[in-house]
PATINU-747598 format. One record per residue: x, y, z of N, C-alpha, C in turn; residue in three letters. Coordinates in Angstrom, 1 decimal, decimal comma, always signed. Each point is the difference from the previous one (the first is absolute). Example, Ala and Ser with C-alpha at 12.3 -4.5 7.8 and 13.67 -1.06 7.14 Angstrom:
2
{{+13,2 -5,7 +7,8} {-0,9 +1,2 +0,0} {+0,9 +1,2 +0,0} "ALA"}
{{-0,4 +1,1 -0,7} {+0,9 +1,1 +0,0} {-0,8 +1,1 +0,8} "SER"}
***
This chain:
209
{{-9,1 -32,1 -13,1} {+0,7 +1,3 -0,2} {-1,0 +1,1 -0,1} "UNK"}
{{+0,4 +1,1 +0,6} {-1,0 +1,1 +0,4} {+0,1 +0,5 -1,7} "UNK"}
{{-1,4 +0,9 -0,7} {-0,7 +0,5 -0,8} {-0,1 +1,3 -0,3} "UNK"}
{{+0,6 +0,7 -0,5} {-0,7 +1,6 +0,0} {+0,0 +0,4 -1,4} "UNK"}
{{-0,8 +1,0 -0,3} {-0,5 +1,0 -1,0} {+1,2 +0,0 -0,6} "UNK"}
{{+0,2 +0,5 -1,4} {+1,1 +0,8 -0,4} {-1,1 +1,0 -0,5} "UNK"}
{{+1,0 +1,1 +0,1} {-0,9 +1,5 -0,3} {+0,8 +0,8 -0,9} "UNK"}
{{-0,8 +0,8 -1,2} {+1,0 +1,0 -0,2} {-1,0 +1,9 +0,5} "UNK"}
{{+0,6 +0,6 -0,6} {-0,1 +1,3 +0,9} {-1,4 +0,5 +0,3} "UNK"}
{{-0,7 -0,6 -0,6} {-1,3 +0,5 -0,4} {-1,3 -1,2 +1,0} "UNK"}
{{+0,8 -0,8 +1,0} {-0,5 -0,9 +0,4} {-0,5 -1,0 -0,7} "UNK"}
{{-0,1 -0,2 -1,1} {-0,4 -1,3 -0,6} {+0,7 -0,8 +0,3} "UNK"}
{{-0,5 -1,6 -0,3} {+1,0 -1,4 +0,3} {+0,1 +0,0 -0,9} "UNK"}
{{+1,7 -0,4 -0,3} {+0,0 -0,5 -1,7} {+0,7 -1,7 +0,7} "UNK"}
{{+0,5 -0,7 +0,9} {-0,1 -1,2 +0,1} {+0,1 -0,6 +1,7} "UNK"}
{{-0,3 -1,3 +0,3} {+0,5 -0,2 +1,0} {+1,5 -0,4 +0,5} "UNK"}
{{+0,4 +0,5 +1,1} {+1,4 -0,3 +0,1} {+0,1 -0,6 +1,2} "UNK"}
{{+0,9 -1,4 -0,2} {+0,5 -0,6 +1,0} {+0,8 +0,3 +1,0} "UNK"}
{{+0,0 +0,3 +1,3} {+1,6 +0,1 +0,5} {+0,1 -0,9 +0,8} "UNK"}
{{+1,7 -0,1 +0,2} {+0,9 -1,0 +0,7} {-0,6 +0,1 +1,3} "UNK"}
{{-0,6 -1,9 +0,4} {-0,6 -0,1 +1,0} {+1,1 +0,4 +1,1} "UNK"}
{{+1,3 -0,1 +0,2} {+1,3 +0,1 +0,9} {+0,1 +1,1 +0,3} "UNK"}
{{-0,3 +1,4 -0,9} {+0,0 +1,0 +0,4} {-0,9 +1,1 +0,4} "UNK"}
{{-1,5 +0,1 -0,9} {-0,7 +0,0 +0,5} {-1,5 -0,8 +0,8} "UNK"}
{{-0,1 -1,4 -0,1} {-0,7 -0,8 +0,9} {+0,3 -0,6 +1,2} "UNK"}
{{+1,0 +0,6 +0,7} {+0,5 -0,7 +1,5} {-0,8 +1,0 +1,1} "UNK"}
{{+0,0 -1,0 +1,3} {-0,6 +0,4 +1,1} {+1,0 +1,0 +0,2} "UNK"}
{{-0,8 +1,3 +0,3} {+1,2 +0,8 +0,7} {+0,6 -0,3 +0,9} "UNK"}
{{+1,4 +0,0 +0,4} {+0,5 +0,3 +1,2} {+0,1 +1,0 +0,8} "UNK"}
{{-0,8 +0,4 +1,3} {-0,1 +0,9 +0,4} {+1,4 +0,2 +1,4} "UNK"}
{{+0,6 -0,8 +0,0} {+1,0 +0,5 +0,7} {+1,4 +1,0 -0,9} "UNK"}
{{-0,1 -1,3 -1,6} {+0,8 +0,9 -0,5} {+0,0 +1,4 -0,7} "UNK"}
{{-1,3 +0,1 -0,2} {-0,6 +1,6 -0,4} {+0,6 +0,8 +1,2} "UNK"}
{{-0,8 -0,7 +1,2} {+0,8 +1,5 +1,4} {+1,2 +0,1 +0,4} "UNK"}
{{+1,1 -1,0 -0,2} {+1,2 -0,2 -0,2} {+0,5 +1,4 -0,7} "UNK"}
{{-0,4 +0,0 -1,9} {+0,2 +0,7 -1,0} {+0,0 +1,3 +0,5} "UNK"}
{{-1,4 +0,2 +0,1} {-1,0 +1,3 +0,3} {+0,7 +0,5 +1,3} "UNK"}
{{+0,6 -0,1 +0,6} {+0,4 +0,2 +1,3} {+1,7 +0,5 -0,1} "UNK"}
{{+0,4 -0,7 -0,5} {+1,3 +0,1 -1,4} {+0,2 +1,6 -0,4} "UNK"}
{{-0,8 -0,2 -1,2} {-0,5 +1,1 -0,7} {-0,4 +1,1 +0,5} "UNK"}
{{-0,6 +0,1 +1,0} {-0,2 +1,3 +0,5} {+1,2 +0,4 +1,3} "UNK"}
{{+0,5 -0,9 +0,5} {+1,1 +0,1 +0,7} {+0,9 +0,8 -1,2} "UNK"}
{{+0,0 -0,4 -1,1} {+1,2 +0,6 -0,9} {-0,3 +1,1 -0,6} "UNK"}
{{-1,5 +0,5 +0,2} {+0,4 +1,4 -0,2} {-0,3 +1,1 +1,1} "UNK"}
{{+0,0 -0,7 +1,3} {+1,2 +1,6 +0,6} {+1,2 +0,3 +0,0} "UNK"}
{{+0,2 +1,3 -0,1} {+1,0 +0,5 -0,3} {+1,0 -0,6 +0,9} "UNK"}
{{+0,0 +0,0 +1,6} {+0,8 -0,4 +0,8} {+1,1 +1,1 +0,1} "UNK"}
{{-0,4 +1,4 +0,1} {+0,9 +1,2 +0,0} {-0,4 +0,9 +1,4} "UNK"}
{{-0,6 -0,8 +0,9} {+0,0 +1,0 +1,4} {+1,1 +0,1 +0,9} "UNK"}
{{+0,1 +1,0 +0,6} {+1,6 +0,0 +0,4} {-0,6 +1,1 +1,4} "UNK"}
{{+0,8 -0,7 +0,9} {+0,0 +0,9 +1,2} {+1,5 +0,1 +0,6} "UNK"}
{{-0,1 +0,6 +0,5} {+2,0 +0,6 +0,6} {-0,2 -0,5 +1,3} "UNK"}
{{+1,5 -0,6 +0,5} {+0,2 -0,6 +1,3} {+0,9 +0,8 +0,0} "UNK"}
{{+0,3 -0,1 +2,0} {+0,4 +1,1 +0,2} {+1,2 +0,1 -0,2} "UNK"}
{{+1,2 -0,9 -1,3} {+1,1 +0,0 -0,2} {+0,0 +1,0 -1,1} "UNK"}
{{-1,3 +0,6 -0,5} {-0,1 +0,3 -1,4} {-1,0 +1,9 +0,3} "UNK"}
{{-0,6 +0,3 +0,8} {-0,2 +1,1 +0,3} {+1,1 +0,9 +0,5} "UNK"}
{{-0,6 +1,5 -0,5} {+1,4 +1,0 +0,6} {+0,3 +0,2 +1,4} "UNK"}
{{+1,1 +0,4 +0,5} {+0,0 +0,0 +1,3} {+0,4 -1,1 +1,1} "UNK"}
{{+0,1 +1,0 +1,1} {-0,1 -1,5 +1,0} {+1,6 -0,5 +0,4} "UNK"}
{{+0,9 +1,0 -0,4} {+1,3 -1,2 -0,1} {+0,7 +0,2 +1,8} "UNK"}
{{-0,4 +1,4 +0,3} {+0,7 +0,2 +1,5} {-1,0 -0,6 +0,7} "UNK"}
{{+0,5 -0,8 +1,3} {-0,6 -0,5 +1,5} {-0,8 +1,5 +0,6} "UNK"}
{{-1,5 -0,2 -0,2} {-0,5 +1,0 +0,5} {+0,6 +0,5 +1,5} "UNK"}
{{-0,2 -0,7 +0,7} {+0,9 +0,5 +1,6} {+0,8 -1,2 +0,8} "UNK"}
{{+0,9 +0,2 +0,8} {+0,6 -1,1 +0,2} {-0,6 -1,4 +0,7} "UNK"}
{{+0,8 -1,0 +0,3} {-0,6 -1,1 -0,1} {-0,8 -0,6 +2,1} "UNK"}
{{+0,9 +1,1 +0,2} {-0,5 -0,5 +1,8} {+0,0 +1,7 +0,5} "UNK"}
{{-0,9 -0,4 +1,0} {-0,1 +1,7 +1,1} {-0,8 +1,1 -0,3} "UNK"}
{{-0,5 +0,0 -1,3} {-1,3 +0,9 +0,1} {-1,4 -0,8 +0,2} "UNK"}
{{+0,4 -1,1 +0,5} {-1,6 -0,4 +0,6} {-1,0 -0,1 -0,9} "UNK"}
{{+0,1 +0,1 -1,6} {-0,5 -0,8 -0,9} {+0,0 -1,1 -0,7} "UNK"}
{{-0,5 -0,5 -1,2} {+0,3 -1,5 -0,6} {+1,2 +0,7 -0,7} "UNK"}
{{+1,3 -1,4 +0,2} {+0,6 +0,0 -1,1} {-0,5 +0,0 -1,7} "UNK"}
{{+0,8 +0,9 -0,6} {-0,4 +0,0 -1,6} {+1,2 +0,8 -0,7} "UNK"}
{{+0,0 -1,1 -1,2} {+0,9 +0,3 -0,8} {-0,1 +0,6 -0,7} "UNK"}
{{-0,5 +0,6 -0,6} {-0,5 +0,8 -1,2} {-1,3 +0,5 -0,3} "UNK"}
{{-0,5 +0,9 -0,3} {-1,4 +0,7 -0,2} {-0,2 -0,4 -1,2} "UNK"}
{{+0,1 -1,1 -0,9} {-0,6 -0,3 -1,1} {-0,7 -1,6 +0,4} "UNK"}
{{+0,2 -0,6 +1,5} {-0,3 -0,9 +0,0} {-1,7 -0,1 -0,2} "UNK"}
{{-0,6 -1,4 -0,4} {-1,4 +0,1 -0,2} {-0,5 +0,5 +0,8} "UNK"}
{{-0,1 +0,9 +1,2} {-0,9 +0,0 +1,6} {+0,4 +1,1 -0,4} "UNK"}
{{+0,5 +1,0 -0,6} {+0,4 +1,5 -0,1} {-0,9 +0,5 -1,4} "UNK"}
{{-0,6 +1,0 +0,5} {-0,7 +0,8 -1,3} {+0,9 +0,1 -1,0} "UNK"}
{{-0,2 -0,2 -1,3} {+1,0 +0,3 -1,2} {+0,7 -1,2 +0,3} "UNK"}
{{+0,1 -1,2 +0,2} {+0,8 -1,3 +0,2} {-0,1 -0,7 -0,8} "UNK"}
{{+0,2 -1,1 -0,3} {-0,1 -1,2 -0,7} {-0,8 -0,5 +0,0} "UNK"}
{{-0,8 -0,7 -1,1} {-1,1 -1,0 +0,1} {+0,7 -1,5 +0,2} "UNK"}
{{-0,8 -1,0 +1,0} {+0,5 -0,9 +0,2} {-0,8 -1,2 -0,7} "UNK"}
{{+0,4 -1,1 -0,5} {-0,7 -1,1 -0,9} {-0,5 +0,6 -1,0} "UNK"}
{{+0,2 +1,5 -0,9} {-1,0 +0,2 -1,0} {+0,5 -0,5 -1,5} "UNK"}
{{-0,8 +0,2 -1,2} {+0,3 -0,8 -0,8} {+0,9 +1,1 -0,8} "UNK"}
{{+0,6 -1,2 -0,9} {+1,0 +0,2 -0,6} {-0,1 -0,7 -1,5} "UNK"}
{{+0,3 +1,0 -1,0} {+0,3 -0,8 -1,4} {-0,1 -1,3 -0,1} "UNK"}
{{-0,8 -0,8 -0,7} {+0,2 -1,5 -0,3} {-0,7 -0,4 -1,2} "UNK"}
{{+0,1 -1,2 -0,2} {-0,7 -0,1 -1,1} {-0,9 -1,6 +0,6} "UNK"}
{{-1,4 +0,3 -0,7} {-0,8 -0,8 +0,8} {-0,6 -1,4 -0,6} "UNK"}
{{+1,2 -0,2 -1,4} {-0,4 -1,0 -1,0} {+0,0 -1,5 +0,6} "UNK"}
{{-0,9 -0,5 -0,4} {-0,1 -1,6 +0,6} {+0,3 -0,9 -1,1} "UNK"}
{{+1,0 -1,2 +0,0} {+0,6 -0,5 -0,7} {-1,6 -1,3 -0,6} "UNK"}
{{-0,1 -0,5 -1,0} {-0,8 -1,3 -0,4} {+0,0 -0,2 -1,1} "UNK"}
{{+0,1 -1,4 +0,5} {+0,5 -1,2 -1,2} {-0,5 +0,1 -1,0} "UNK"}
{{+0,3 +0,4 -1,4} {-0,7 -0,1 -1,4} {-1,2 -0,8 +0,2} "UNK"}
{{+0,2 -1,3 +0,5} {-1,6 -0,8 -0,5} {-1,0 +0,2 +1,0} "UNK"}
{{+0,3 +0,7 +1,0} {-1,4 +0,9 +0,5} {-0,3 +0,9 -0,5} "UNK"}
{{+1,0 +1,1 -0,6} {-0,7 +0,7 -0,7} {-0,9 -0,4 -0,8} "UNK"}
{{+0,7 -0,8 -1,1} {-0,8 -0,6 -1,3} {-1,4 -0,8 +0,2} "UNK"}
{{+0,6 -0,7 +1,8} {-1,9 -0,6 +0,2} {-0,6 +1,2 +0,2} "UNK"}
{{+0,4 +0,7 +0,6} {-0,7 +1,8 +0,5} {-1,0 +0,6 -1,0} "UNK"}
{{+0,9 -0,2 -1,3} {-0,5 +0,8 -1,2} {-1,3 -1,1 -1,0} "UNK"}
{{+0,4 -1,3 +0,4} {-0,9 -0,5 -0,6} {-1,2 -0,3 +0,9} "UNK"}
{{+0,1 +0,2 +0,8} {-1,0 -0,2 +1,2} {-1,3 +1,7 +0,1} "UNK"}
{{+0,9 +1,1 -0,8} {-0,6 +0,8 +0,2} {-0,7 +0,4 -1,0} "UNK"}
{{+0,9 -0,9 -1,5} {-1,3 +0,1 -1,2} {-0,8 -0,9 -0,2} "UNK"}
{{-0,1 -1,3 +0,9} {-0,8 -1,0 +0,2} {-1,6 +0,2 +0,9} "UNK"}
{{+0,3 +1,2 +0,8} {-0,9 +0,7 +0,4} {-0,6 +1,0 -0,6} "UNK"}
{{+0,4 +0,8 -0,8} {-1,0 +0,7 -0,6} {-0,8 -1,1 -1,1} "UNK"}
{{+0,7 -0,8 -0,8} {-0,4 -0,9 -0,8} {-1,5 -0,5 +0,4} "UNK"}
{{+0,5 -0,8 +1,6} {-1,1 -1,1 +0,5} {-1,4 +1,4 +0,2} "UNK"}
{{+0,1 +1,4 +0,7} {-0,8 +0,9 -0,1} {-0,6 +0,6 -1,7} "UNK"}
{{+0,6 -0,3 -1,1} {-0,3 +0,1 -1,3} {+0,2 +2,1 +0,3} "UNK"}
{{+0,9 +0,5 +0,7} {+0,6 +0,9 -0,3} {+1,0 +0,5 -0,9} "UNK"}
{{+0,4 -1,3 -1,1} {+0,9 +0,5 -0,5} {-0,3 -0,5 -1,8} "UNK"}
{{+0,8 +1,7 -0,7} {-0,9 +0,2 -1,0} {+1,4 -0,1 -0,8} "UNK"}
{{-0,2 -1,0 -1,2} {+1,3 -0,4 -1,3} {-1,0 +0,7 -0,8} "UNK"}
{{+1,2 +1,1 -0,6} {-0,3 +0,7 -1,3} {+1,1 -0,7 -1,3} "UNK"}
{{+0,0 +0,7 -0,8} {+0,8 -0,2 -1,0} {+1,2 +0,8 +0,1} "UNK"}
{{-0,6 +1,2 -0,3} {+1,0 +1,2 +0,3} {-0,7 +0,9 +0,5} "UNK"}
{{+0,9 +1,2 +0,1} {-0,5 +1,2 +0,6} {+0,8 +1,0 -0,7} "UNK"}
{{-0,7 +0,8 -0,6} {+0,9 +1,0 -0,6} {-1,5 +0,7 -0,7} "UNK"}
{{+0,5 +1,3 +0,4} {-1,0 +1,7 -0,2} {+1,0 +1,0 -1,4} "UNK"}
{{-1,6 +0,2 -0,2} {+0,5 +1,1 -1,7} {+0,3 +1,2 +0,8} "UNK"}
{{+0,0 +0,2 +0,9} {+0,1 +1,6 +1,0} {+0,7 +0,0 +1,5} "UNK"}
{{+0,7 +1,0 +0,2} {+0,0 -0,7 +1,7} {-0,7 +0,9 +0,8} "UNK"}
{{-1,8 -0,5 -0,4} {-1,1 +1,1 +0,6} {-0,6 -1,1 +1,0} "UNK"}
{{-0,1 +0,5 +1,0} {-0,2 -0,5 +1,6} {-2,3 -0,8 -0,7} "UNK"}
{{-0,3 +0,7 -0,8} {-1,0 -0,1 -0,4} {-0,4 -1,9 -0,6} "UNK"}
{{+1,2 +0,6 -0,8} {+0,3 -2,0 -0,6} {+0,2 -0,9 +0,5} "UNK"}
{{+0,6 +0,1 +1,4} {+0,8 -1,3 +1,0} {-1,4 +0,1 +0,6} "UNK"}
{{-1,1 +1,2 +0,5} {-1,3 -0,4 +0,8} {-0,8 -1,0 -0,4} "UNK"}
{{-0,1 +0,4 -2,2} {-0,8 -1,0 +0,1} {+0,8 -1,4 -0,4} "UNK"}
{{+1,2 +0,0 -0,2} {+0,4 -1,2 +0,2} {-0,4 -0,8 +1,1} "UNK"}
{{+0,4 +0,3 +1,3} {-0,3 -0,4 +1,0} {-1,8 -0,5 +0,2} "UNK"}
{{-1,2 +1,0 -0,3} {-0,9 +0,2 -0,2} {-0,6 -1,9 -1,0} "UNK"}
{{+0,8 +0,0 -1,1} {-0,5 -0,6 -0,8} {+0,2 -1,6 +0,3} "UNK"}
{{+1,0 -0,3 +1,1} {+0,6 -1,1 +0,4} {-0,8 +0,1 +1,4} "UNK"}
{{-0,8 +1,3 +0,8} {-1,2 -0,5 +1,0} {+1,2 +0,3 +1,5} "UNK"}
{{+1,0 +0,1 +0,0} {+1,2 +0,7 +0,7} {-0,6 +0,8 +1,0} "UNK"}
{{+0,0 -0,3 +1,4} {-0,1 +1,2 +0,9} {+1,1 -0,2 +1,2} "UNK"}
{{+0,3 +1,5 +1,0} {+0,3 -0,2 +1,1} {+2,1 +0,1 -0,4} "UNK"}
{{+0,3 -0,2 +0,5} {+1,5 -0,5 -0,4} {+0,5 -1,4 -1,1} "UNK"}
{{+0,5 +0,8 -0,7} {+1,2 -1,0 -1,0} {+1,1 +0,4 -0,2} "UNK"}
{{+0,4 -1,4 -0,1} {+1,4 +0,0 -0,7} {+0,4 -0,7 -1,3} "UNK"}
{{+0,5 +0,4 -0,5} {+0,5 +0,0 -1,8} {+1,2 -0,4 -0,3} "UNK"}
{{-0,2 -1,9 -0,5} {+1,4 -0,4 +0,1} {+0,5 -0,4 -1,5} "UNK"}
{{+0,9 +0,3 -0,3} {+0,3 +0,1 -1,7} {+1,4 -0,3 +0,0} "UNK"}
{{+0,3 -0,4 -1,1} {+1,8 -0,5 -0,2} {+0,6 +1,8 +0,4} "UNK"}
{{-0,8 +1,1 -1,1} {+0,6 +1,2 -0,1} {-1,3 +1,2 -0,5} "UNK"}
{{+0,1 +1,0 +0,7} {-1,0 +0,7 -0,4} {+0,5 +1,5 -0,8} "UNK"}
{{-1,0 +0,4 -0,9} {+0,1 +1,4 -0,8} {+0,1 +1,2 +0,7} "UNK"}
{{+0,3 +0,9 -0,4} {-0,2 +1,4 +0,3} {-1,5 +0,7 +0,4} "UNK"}
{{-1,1 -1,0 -1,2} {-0,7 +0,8 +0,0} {-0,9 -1,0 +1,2} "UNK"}
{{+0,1 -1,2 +0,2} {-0,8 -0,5 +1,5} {+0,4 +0,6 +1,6} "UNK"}
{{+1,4 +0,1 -0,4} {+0,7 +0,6 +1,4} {-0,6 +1,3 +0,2} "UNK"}
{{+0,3 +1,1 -0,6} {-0,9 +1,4 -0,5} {-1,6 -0,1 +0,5} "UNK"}
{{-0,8 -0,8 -0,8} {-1,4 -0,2 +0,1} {-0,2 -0,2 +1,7} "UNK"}
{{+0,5 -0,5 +0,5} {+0,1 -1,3 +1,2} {-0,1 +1,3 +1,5} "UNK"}
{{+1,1 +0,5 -0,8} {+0,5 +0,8 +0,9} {-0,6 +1,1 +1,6} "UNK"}
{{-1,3 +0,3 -1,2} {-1,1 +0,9 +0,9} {-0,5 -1,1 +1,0} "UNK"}
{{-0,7 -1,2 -0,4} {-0,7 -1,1 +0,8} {+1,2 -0,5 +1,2} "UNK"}
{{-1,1 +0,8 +1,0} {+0,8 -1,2 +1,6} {+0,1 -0,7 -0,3} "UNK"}
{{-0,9 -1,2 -0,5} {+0,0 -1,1 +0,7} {+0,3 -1,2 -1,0} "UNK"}
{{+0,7 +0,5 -0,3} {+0,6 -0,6 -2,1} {+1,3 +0,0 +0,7} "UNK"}
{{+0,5 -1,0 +0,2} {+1,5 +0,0 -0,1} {+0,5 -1,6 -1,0} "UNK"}
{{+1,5 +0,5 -0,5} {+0,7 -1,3 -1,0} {+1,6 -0,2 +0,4} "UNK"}
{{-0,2 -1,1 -0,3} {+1,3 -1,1 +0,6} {+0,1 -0,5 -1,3} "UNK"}
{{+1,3 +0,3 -0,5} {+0,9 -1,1 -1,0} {+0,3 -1,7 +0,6} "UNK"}
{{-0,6 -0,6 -0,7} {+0,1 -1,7 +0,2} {+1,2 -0,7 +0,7} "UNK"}
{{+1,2 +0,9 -0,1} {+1,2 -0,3 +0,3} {+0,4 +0,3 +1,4} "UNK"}
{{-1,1 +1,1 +0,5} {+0,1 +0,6 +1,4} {-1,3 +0,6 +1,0} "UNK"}
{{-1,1 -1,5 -0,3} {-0,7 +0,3 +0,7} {-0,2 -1,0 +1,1} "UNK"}
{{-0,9 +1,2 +1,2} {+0,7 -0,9 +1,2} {-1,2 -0,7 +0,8} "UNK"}
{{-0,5 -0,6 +0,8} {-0,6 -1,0 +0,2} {-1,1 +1,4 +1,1} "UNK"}
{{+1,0 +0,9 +0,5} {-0,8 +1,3 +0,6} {-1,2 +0,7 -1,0} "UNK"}
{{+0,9 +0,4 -0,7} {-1,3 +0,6 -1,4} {-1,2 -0,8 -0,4} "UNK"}
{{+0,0 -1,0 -0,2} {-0,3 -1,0 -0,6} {-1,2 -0,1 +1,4} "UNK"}
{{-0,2 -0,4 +1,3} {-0,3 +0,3 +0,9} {-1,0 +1,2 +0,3} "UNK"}
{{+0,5 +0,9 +0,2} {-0,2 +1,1 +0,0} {-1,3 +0,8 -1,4} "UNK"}
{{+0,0 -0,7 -0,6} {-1,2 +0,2 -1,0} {-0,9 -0,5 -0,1} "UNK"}
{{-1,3 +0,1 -0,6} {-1,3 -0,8 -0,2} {+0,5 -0,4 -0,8} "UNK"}
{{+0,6 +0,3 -1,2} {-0,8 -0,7 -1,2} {+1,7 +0,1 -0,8} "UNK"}
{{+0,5 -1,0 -1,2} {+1,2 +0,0 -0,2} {-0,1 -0,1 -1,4} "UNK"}
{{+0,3 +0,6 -0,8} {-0,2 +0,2 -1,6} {+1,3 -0,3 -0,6} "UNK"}
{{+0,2 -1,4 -0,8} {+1,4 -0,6 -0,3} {-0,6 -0,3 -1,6} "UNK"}
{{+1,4 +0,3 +0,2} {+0,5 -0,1 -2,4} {-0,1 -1,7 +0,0} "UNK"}
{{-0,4 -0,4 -1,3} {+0,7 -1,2 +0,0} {+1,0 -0,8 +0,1} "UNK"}
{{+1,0 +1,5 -0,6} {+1,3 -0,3 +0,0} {+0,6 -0,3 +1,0} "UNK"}
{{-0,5 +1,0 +1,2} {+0,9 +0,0 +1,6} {-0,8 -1,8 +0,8} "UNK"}
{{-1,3 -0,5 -0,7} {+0,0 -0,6 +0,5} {+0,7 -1,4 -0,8} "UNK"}
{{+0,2 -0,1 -0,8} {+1,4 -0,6 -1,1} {+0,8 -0,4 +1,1} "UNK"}
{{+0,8 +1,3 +0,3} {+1,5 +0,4 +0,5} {-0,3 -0,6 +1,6} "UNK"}
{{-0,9 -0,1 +0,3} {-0,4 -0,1 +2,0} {+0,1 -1,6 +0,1} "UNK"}
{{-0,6 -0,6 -1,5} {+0,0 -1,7 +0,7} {+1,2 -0,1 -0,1} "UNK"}
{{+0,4 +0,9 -1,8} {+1,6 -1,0 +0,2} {+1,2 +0,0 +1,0} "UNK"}
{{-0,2 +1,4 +0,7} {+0,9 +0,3 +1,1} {-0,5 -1,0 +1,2} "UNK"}
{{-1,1 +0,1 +0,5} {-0,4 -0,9 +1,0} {-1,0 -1,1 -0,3} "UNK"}
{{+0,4 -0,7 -0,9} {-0,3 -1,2 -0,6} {+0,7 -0,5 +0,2} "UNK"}
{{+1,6 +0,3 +0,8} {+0,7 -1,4 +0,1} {+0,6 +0,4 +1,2} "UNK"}
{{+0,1 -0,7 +1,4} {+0,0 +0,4 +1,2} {+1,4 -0,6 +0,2} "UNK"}
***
């Protein structure tokens, strides 16, 4: 069973902590990470582009000229796609672009993605996290004192006023509540700074498949 630090704010070890070989010590799966990841970001476009066909532009309702004898093409209407101001033909339309998957990929997804920072020893168990101020000054050297560079993410049952506040100035500080983090975030960062608590709550949720 994989080994890490327990930390409290000030970077000292105050013990070692075991975690659940099932959640964090498995080979990643890398199909079901790009499955997820592919998921996930499919889900957040909007899927709100809209172009008008020529049933839906103004105009167009009289037969420009009749149908035989002036020695031109037949055409029905000046809003067809081949007429300036016409209809767009095949263009997109409202949809939504969510991709359906089975809970236990997700759950391999997500454990596959903290089993990888793990096996890299990017990922830092504190105790808690909680600031006397919510001065951008205190989360630096928090960050600073635990050796933190580059992007993080901050995963906690629930966070304060004054961490969210502090946090806020730093790009490259982002947090995810335990309950709704996603295998993208998680991904997407160097380095992963987890409560003990959230990591409590992570086996017992995906501690049992």
């Amino acid at each position: 069973m994989p080994k890490v630090n327990l930390l409290n704010q000030t970077g000292s070890k105050v013990a070692d902590l075991t975690l659940s070989d099932y959640v964090f010590g498995i080979e990643p799966h890398q199909q079901a990470l790009y499955d997820v990841v592919n998921a996930q970001r499919a889900a957040m476009r909007q899927g709100t582009h809209d172009v008008k066909n020529r049933g839906e532009v103004s105009g167009g309702g009289r037969k420009p000229w009749r149908q035989k004898g002036t020695g031109r093409a037949r055409q029905g209407s000046t809003r067809s796609p081949q007429w300036r101001h016409g209809g767009v033909v095949f263009g997109p339309t409202p949809r939504s672009y969510a991709i359906k998957l089975n809970q236990k990929v997700r759950q391999l997804a997500l454990r596959s993605a903290l089993s990888y920072h793990v096996a890299k020893e990017q990922l830092k168990v504190v105790e808690s996290i909680k600031l006397d101020a919510p001065k951008t000054k205190l989360f630096r050297e928090f960050l600073n004192t635990l050796g933190v560079e580059g992007k993080v993410l901050v995963i906690a049952q629930e966070f304060g006023e004054n961490e969210v506040l502090a946090a806020r100035n730093i790009p490259t500080v982002a947090f995810a509540q335990v309950n709704h983090v996603s295998v993208y975030d998680i991904l997407n960062c160097k380095t992963v700074i987890i409560t003990k608590g959230a990591v409590e709550s992570l086996e017992e949720v995906l501690g049992n498949d």
